[in-house]
VMD Tcl script that builds the backbone (N, CA, C; Angstrom):
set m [mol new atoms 201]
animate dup $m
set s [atomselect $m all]
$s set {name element resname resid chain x y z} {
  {N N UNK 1 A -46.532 -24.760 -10.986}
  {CA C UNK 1 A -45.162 -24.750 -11.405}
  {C C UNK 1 A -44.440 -23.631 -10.638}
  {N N UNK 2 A -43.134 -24.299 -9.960}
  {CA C UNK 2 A -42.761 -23.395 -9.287}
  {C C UNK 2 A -41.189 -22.453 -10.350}
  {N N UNK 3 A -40.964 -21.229 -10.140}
  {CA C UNK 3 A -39.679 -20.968 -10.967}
  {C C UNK 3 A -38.972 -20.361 -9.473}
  {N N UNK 4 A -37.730 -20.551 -9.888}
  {CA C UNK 4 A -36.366 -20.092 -9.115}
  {C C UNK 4 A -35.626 -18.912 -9.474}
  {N N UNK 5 A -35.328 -18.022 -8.573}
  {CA C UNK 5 A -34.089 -16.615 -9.477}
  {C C UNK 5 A -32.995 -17.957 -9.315}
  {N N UNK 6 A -32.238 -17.540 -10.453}
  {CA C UNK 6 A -30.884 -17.790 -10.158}
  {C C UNK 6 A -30.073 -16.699 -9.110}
  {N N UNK 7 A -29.101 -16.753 -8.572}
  {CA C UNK 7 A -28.417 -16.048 -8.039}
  {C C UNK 7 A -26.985 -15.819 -8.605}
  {N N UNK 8 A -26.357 -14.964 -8.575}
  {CA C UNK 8 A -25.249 -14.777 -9.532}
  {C C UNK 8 A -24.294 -15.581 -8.053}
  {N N UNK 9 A -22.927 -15.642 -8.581}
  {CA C UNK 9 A -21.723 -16.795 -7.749}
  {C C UNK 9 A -21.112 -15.372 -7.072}
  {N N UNK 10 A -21.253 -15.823 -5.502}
  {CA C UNK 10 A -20.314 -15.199 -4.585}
  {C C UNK 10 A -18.963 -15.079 -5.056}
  {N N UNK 11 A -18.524 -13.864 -5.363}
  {CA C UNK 11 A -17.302 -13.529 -5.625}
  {C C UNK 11 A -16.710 -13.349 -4.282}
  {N N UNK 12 A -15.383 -13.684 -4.490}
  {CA C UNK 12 A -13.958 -13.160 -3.264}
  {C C UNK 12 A -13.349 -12.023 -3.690}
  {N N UNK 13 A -13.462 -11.164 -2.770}
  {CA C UNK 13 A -13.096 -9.727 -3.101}
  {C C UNK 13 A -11.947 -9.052 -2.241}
  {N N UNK 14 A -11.629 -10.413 -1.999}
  {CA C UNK 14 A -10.495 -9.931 -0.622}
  {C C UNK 14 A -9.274 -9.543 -1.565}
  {N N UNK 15 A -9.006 -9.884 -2.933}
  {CA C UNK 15 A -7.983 -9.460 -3.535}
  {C C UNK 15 A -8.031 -8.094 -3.810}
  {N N UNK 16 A -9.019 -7.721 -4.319}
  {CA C UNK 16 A -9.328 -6.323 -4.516}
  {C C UNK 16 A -9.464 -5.036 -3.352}
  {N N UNK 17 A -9.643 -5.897 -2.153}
  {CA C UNK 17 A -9.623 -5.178 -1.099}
  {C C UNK 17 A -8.640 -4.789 -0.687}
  {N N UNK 18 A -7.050 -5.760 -0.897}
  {CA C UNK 18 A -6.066 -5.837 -0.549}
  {C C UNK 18 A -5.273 -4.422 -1.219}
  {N N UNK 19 A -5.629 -4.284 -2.835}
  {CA C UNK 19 A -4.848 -3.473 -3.425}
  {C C UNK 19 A -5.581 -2.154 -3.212}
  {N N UNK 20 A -6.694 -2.327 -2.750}
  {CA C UNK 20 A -7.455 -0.840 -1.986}
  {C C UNK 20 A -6.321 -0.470 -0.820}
  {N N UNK 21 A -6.135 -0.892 -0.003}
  {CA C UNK 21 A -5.495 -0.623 0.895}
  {C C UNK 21 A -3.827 -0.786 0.790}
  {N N UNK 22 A -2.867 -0.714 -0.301}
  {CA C UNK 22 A -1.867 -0.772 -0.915}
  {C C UNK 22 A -1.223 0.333 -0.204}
  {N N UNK 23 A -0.255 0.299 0.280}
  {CA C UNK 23 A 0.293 1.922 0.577}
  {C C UNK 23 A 0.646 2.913 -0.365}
  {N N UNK 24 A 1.536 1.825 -1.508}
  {CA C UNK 24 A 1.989 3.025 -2.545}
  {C C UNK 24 A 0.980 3.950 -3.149}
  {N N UNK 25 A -0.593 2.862 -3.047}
  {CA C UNK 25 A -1.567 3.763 -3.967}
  {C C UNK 25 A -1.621 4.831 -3.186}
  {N N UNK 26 A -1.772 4.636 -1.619}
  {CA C UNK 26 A -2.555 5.694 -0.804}
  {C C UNK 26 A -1.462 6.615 -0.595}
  {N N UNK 27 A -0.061 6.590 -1.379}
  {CA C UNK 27 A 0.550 7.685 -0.897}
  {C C UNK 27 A 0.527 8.384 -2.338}
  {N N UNK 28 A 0.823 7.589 -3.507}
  {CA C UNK 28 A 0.244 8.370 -4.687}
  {C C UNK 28 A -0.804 9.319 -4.747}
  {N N UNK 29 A -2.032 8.901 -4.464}
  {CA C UNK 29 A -2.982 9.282 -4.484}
  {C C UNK 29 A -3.048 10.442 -3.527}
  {N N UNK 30 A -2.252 10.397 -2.250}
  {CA C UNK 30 A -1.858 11.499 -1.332}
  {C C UNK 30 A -1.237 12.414 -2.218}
  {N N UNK 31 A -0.026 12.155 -2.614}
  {CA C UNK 31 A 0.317 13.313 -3.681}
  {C C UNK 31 A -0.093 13.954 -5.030}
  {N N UNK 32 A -0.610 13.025 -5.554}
  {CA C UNK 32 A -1.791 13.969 -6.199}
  {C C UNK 32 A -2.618 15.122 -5.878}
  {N N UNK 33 A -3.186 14.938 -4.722}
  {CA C UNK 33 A -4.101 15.728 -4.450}
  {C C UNK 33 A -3.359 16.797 -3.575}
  {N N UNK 34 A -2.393 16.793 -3.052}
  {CA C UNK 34 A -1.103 18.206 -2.608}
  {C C UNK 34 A -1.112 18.527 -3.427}
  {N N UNK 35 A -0.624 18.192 -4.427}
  {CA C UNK 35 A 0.287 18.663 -5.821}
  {C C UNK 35 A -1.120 19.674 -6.296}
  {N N UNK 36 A -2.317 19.028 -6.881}
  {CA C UNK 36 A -3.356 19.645 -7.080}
  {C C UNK 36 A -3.638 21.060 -6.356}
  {N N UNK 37 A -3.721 21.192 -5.080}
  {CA C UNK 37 A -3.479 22.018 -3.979}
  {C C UNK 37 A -2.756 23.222 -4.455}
  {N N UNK 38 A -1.309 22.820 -4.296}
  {CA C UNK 38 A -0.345 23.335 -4.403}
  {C C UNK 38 A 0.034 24.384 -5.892}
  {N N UNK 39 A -1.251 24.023 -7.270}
  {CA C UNK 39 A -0.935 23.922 -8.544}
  {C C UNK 39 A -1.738 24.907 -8.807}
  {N N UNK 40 A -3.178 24.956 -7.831}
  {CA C UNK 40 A -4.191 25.927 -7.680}
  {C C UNK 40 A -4.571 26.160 -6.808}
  {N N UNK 41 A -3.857 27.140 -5.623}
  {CA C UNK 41 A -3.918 27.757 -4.157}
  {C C UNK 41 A -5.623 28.291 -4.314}
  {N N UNK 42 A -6.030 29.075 -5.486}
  {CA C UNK 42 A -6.893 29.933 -5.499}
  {C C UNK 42 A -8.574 29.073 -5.886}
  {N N UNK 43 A -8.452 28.216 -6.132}
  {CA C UNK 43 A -9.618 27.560 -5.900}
  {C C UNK 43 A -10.100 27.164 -4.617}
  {N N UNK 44 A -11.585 27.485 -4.596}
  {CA C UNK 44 A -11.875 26.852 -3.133}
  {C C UNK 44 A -12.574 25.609 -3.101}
  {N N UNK 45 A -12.947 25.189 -3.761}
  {CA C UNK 45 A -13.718 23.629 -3.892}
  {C C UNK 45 A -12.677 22.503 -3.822}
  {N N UNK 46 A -12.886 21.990 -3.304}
  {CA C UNK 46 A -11.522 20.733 -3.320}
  {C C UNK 46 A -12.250 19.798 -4.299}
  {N N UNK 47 A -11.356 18.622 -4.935}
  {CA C UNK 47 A -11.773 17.326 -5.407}
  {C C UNK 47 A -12.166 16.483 -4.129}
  {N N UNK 48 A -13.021 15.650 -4.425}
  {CA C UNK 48 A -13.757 14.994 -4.097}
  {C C UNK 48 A -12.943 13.835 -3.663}
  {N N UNK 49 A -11.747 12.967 -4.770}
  {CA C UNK 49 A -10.716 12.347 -4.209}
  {C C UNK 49 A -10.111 12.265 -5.418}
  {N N UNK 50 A -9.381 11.168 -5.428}
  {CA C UNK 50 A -8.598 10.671 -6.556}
  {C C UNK 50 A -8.876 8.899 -7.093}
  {N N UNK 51 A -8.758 8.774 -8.389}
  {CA C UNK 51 A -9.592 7.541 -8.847}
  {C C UNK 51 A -8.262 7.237 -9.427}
  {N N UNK 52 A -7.792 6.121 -9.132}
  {CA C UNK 52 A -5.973 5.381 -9.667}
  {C C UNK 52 A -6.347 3.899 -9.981}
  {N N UNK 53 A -5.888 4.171 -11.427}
  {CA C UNK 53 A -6.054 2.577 -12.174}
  {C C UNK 53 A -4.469 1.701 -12.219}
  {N N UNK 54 A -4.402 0.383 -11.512}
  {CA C UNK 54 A -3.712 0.019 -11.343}
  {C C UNK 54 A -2.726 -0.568 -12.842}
  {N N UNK 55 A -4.198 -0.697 -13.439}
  {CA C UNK 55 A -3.641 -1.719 -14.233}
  {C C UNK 55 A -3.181 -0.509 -15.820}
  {N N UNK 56 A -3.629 0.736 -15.839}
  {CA C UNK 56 A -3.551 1.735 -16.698}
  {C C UNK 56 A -2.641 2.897 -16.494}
  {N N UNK 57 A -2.047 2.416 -15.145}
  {CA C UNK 57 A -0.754 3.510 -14.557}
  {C C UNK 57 A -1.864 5.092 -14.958}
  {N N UNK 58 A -3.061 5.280 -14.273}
  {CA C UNK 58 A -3.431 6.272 -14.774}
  {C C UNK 58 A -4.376 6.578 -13.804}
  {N N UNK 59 A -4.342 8.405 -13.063}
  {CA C UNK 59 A -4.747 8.597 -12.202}
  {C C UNK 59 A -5.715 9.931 -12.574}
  {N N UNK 60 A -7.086 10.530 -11.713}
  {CA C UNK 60 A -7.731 10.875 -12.482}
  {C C UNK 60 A -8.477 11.584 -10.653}
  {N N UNK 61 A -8.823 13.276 -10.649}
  {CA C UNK 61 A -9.121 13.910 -9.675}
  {C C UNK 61 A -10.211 13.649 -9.963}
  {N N UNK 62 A -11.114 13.155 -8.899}
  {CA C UNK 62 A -12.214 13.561 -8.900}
  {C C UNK 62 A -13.505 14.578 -8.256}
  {N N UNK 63 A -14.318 15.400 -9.378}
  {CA C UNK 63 A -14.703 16.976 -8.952}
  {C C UNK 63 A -16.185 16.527 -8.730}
  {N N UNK 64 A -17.010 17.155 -8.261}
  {CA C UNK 64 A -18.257 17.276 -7.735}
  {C C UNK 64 A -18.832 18.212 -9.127}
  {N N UNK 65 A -18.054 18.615 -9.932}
  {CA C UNK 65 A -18.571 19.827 -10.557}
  {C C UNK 65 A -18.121 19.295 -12.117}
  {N N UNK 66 A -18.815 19.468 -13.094}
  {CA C UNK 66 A -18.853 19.168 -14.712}
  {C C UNK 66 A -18.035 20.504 -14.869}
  {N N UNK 67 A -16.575 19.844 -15.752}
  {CA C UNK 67 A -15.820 21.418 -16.349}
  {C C UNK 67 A -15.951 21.009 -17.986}
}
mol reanalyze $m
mol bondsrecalc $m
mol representation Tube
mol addrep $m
């Protein structure tokens, strides 16, 4: 008796790719992380980047470090 994996269904991800590459995000997300900068000259660790939910209008630095 032979058994088979199923395979899960090829998703299209080109939509999601599209709003990756959005300008408004990438300039949001640009100003975030100035502003961050700009808010605390005296830190030396930078964030790591910025994580922006489209659908939650809600944006979120991300640190290398647990505060």
């Amino acid at each position: 008796m032979a058994y088979s994996q199923k395979q899960a269904p090829v998703q299209n991800d080109e939509a999601d790719f599209d709003v990756l590459l959005d300008p408004g995000l990438i300039r949001s997300a640009r100003s975030i992380y100035t502003t961050y900068y700009e808010v605390h000259p005296e830190l030396i660790q930078r964030p790591l980047g910025v994580a922006i939910s489209v659908m939650l209008t809600l944006a979120v630095l991300i640190s290398s470090e647990l505060t």
